[in-house]
KOLKEKOL-987822 format. One record per residue (C-alpha): residue in one letter; z, x, y. Coordinates in steps of 0.5 Angstrom, whole numbers, plus 500, padded with zeros to 3 digits. Each point is the difference from the previous one (the first is absolute). Layout:
BEGIN
AZXY/...
This chain:
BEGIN
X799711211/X503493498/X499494505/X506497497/X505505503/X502505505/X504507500/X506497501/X500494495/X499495505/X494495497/X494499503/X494494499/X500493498/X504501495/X506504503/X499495505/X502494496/X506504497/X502502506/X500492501/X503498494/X506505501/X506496501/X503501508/X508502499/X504495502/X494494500/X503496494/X507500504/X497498506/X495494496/X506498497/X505499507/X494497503/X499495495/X508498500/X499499508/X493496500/X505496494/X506500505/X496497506/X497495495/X506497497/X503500507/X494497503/X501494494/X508500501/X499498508/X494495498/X505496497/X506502503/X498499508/X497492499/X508499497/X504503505/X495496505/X502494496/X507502500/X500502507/X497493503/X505496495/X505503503/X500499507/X503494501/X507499503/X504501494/X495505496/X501496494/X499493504/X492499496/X504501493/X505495501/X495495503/X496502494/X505500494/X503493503/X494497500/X500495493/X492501500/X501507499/X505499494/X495495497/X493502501/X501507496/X504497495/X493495499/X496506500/X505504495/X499494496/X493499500/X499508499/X504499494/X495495498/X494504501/X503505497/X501497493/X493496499/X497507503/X504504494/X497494496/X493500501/X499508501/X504503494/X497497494/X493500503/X501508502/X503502493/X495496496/X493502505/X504508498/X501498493/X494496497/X495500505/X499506505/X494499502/X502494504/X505504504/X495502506/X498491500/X507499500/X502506506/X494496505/X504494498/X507502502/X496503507/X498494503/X505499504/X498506504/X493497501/X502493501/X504498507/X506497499/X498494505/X494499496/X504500493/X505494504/X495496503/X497500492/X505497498/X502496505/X493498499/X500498492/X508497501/X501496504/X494495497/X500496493/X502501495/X504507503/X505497505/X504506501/X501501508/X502492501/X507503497/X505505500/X500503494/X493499499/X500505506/X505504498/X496501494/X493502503/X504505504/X502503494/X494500496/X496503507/X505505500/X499502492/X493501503/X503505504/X504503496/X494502495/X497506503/X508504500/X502496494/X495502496/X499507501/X508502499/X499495494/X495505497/X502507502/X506498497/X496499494/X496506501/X506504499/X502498493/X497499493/X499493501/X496500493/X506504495/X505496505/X496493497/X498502493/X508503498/X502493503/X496496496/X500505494/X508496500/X497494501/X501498507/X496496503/X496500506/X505496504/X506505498/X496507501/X497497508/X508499500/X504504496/X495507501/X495500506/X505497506/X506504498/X495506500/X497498507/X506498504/X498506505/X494497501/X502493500/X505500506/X494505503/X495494500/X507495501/X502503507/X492501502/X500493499/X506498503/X499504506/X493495501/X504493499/X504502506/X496502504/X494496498/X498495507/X493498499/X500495494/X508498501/X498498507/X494496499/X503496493/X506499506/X505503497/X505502506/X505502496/X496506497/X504506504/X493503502/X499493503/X507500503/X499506503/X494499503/X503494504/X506504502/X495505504/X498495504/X506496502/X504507500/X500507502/X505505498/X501495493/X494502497/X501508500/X507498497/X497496494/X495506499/X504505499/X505495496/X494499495/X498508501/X508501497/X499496495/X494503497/X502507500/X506497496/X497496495/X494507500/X508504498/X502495495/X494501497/X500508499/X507499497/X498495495/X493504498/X504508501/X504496494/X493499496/X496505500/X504505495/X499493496/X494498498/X497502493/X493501498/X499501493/X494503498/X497505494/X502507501/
């Protein structure tokens, strides 16, 4: 008599058990499959009303005084406001400019000629993540404000140790966006047609790398920009008051409704500025060349 079977076909012991297991149950994928849109559906709605609900508070909070929109006018006539993100706006360009021009050619020439290195220059770039901004400030408070470097008795020499700290900042986002960029051409071909034409390094850093890598570019631009205007330590420790994360610090303390309305003011002018940059890298993507043997 066979242990494995019955009169009827129906399958007995360990093995049959284990068909018996393994049998796909009707309707078991369509039901995994609904159960896992309504997990994703309340995970979505949860993330959505994690931003969603501190904004409309915000709002809500910035509108109550009489008339509704009294925060905003006291805000947009008020000529530190105007002054303070025009002085930031100015000093993120700045730092966005020197960031490009240290990080670009150090990535393109760690991923061209010594590979080896690129995990000593990752550490690096990470730094700022390990050192609080307080302690990079009185660092540099520290070493320049002395002979021989007298920066900090001047306007532009602060302005100058502003920028240079917050190019410091700025090397962990600028960085990786730099390098994934990269990653995602054939930098070496790219290099080597370039020079087989005869162009030189200056040309093919200006003329071949930066044109394929302006998504990635206004990636680590905005980042870097997002950090300048809302920087507080090192602006306010260098007195400078006109930095809009500064103005906007002492606004809270003398203000109540106007605060909420810069925030969200600024909070509009970064989903702005995040839009004009997938506009201008949605035209891009269909445009960068990578030449390669096949």
């Amino acid at each position: 008599m066979s242990v494995g079977s019955g009169g009827s076909g129906a399958p007995f012991g360990p093995i049959g058990v284990m068909r018996s297991w393994l049998k796909p149950r009707p309707g078991s994928d369509g039901q995994r499959r609904r159960r896992g849109s309504l997990v994703a559906w309340v995970i979505l709605l949860i993330g959505v009303a994690y931003f969603i609900v501190p904004l409309v508070a915000t709002l809500e909070f910035s509108l109550r005084p009489k008339p509704t929109t009294l925060a905003y006018s006291n805000v947009l006539k008020d000529v530190k406001f105007g002054s303070s993100l025009l002085y930031s706006f100015t000093i993120g360009i700045i730092t966005i400019i020197v960031s490009l021009a240290i990080i670009v050619p150090t990535a393109f020439w760690v991923r061209l000629k010594v590979p080896r290195l690129r995990p000593f220059v990752e550490f690096v770039t990470l730094m700022p993540f390990i050192i609080p901004a307080v302690i990079l400030v009185f660092g540099i408070i520290r070493v320049y404000s002395a002979k021989p470097f007298v920066f900090t008795r001047t306007e532009l020499g602060s302005d100058a140790l502003l920028v240079a700290a917050y190019v410091v900042l700025s090397f962990p986002y600028m960085y990786r966006a730099v390098d994934t960029g990269l990653a995602a051409i054939d930098v070496r071909s790219l290099t080597e047609a370039a020079q087989s034409l005869g162009a030189g390094w200056p040309r093919i850093i200006l003329r071949i790398i930066l044109p394929n890598l302006r998504t990635a570019l206004l990636s680590g631009s905005f980042l870097t920009l997002a950090i300048v205007v809302g920087e507080y330590t090192i602006a306010s420790f260098l007195a400078r008051n006109n930095q809009f994360g500064v103005y906007l610090s002492l606004l809270g303390q003398n203000k109540a409704f106007e605060p909420a309305a810069v925030s969200l003011i600024s909070f509009g002018l970064t989903w702005l500025a995040m839009i004009v940059i997938a506009l201008i890298g949605r035209g891009t993507r269909g445009r960068v060349t990578v030449v390669g043997a096949r």
